[in-house]
C-alpha positions in Angstrom: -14.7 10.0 -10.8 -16.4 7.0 -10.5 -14.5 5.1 -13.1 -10.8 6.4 -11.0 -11.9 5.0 -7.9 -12.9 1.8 -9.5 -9.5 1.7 -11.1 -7.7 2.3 -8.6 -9.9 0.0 -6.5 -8.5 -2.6 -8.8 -5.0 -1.7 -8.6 -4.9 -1.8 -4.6 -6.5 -5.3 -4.7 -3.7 -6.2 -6.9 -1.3 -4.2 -4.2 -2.1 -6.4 -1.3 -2.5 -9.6 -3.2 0.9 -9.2 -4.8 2.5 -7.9 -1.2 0.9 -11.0 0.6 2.7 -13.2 -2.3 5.6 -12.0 -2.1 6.1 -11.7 1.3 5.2 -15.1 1.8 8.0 -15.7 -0.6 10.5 -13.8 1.6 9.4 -15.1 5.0 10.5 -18.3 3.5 13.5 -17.6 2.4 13.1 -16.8 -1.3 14.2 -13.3 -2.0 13.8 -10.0 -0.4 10.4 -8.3 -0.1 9.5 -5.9 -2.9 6.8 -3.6 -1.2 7.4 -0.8 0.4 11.2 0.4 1.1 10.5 1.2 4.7 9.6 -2.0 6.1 12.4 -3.9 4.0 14.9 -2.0 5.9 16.0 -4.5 8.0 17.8 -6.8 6.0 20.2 -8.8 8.6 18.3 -12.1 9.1 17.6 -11.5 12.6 14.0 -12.0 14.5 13.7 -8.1 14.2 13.9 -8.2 10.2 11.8 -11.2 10.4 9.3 -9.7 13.1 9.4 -6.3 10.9 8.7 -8.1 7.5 5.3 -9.4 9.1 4.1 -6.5 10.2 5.5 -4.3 6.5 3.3 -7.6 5.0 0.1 -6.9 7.1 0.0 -2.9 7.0 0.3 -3.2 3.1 -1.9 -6.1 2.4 -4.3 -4.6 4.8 -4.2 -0.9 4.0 -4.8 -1.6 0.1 -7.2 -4.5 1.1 -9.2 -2.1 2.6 -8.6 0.8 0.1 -9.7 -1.7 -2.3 -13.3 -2.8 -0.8 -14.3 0.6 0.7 -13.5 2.0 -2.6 -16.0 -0.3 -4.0 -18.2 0.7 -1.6 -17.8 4.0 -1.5 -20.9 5.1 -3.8 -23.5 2.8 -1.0 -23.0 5.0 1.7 -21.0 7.9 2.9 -19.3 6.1 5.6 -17.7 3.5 3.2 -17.0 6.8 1.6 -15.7 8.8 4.7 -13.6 5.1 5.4 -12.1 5.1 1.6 -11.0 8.8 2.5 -9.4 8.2 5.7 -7.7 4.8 4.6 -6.4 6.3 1.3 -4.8 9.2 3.9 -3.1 6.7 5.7 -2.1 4.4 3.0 -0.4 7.9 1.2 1.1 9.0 4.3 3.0 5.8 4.2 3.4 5.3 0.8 5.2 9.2 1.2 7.1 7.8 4.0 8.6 4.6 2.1 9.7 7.1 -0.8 11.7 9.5 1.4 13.3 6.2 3.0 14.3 4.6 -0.6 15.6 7.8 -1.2 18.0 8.7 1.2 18.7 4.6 1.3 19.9 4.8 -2.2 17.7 2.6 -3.4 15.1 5.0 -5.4 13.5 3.4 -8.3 10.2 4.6 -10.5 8.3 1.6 -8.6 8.3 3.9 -5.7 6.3 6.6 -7.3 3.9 4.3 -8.6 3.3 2.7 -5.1 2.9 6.3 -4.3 0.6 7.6 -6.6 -1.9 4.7 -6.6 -3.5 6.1 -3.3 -2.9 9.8 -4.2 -5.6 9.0 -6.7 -7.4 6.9 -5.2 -7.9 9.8 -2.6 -8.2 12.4 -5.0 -11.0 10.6 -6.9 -12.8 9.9 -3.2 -12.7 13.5 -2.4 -14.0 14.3 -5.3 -17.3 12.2 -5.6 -18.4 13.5 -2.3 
């Protein structure tokens, strides 16, 4: 299990540092963000979208921030490890959440259920090595 929350460690690093890129790309101008469907609903150009895109950048960048350094932690102590378990909850809740939204927005794609099943594992593997 080690080796899947290390992994998957990795891959939420790469989550938030990607998200924080390219939602600095989309605060200024260039392109919609590509993170999760329910913060990019708002699409209008007004203060709301812009307010909304802000806090869609932060919850990403840091839910699978900290996904990613408690699940290097994790095998230190058991509250990195409790943390890592209750982060990767929350970061799957709203990772479910953004799929239902993309699909009943029409705008499904298999990038969705990748978002999705990073932290699925990520818990999984957590739950497992306690």
């Amino acid at each position: 299990m080690r080796k899947l929350i290390d992994i998957t460690s990795v891959l939420c690093g790469i989550i938030a540092i990607a998200s924080l890129i390219l939602g600095i790309r989309v605060l200024t101008g260039h392109g919609y963000y590509m993170g999760l469907a329910i913060f990019s609903m708002v699409r209008q150009g007004t203060m709301l979208g812009f307010i909304g895109n802000i806090i869609g950048i932060a919850i990403t960048c840091g839910g699978f921030g900290a996904m990613g350094f408690y699940g290097f932690t994790s095998y230190r102590s058991s509250s990195s490890r409790k943390n890592a378990f209750i982060w990767g909850l929350i970061m799957s809740a709203i990772c479910l959440v953004s799929l239902f939204c993309s699909i009943f927005a029409h705008r499904f794609n298999f990038g969705d259920i990748l978002i999705l099943a990073v932290p699925l594992l990520y818990t999984y593997g957590i739950f497992k090595s306690a």
